[in-house]
Phi, psi and omega in degrees: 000124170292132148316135157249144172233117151297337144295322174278332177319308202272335196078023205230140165283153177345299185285358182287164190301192167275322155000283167282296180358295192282312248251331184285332202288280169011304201287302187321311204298318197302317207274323186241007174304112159338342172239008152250341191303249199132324193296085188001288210255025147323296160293318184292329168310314179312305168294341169303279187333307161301334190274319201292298175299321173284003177259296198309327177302327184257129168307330237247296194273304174321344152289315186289305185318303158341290165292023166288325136136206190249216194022032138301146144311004256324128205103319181303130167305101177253168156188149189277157157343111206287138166080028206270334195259022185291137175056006151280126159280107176270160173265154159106135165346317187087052103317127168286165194269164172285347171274336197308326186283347175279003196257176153276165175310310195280012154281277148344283193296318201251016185189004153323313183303315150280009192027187193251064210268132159340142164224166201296123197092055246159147165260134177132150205281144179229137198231108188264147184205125125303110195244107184296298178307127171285167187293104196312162164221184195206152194194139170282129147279154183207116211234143165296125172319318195298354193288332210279317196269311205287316234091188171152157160263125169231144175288096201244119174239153152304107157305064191288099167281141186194136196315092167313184187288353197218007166080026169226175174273110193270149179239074166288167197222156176206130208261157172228146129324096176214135172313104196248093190298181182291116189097021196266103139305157180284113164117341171279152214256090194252106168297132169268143215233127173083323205274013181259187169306159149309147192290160158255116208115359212078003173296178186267139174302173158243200223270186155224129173249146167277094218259095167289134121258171189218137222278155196291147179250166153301309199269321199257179182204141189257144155218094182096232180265353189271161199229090191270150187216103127332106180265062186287153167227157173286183201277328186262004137341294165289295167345292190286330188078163186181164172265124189252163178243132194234096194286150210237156194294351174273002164099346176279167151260108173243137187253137211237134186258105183254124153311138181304142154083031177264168182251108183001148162088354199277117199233153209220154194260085187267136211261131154111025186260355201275221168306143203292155183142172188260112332238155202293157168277184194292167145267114170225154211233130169232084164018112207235058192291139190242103206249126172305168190287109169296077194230042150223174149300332176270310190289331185304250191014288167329292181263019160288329173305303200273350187259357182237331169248012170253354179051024188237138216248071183301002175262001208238170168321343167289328187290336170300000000 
């Protein structure tokens, strides 16, 4: 995936206002629109302009772009960050828009989610709807796997982006209290009731859902409901089999029995240890043979020993 620099696409600088903003795009649309243009590469210029504008034009994704930072290229091999859109609050559910597939890849992977709604002076068909209910928004989070077991209230603050008075983008912050059940998966949705736009009419606001993830950790890494764990052991651990101890994110020991002879790579199931839920997931644990350091004379010694009396050969058939 290629980098955009949407500014330069528009020809404006960072700072420019919404104004200048409107005022390039304006100019761009006369020189390349597909039904006045003369210009070889008209549409496909047309459609760059159009992308460009709908992310400088909206506070909401021109704030996120931003925060991808600068010294990209145009062209440049990309992929954004991990967790780089973590704590924007956006309007709208976070479902991608019907326009988003009319975008490049690299439009998409950063702003699908929020689809792509027209903003004014834009090409393209815009479908006005009156809604009594406001309008829901939505924003990813990033919660500690430990969170999955006890529950806990975390304090969350927010990124709201908004047009200033002058026509630039502002990032006000906003804190919620919010309640994290027990059992919360990577990807689920904990609705705040009210906490969206205002209604329209005297209608009811609407909601903000909380898009959970979880932040990389050392030891676990979550998938679904499952608990994946890197298991290291020593050499003669695995060899001998043995009860290993495994500290699990709640704060228990749970201790895991590894069979003689497993072998790196190995993986073994312990089945309802994993996130907590009806019903919980697995542990699953994978096998790490770790070999202590020869750096003293008694370990050289140890393994000079094992290499003249064990006959074993790991690329040849013993080794399998």
């Amino acid at each position: 995936m290629q980098y955009k620099d949407y500014y330069q696409t528009l020809g404006v600088e960072r700072g420019a206002t919404a104004d200048e903003v409107k005022k390039a795009f304006r100019k761009l649309a006369r020189k390349y629109h597909p039904d006045l243009s003369k210009e070889p590469n008209a549409e496909a210029r047309m459609k760059e302009v159009n992308e460009a504008y709908t992310v400088l034009s909206d506070p909401e994704k021109r704030a996120a772009y931003d925060a991808l930072g600068r010294g990209y290229q145009p062209g440049q091999d990309f992929r954004p960050p991990p967790d780089w859109d973590a704590n924007f609050e956006f309007s709208g559910p976070g479902s991608a828009g019907a326009g988003a597939t009319d975008f490049s890849d690299f439009f998409a992977e950063l702003f699908g989610r929020m689809g792509a709604r027209p903003r004014e002076g834009g090409f393209g068909r815009r479908e006005t709807r009156f809604e009594a209910r406001g309008e829901d928004h939505h924003a990813k989070i990033l919660l500690d796997i430990e969170d999955a077991w006890r529950g806990a209230t975390r304090q969350i603050s927010l990124r709201v982006p908004r047009m200033d008075a002058s026509g630039r983008v502002v990032l006000d912050t906003r804190t919620l209290d919010v309640r994290i059940p027990e059992g919360v998966r990577q990807g689920q949705l904990i609705r705040l009731a009210g906490q969206g736009s205002p209604g329209f009419g005297g209608g009811p606001p609407g909601d903000l859902l909380l898009e959970v993830h979880f932040r990389p950790h050392a030891r676990y890494q979550a998938s679904g409901r499952d608990l994946l764990v890197d298991l290291p052991v020593a050499p003669w651990e695995a060899a001998l089999g043995s009860v290993i101890p495994v500290p699990m994110p709640d704060g228990s020991v749970l201790k895991v029995r590894i069979p003689a002879g497993a072998q790196s790579g190995r993986q073994l199931v312990v089945r309802g240890k994993g996130i907590p839920g009806n019903p919980p997931g697995d542990l699953e644990l994978t096998v790490r043979v770790v070999l202590p350091p020869a750096d003293s004379a008694r370990a050289r010694e140890l393994y000079e020993t094992m290499a003249r009396e064990l006959n074993f050969d790991p690329r040849g058939a013993g080794g399998s």
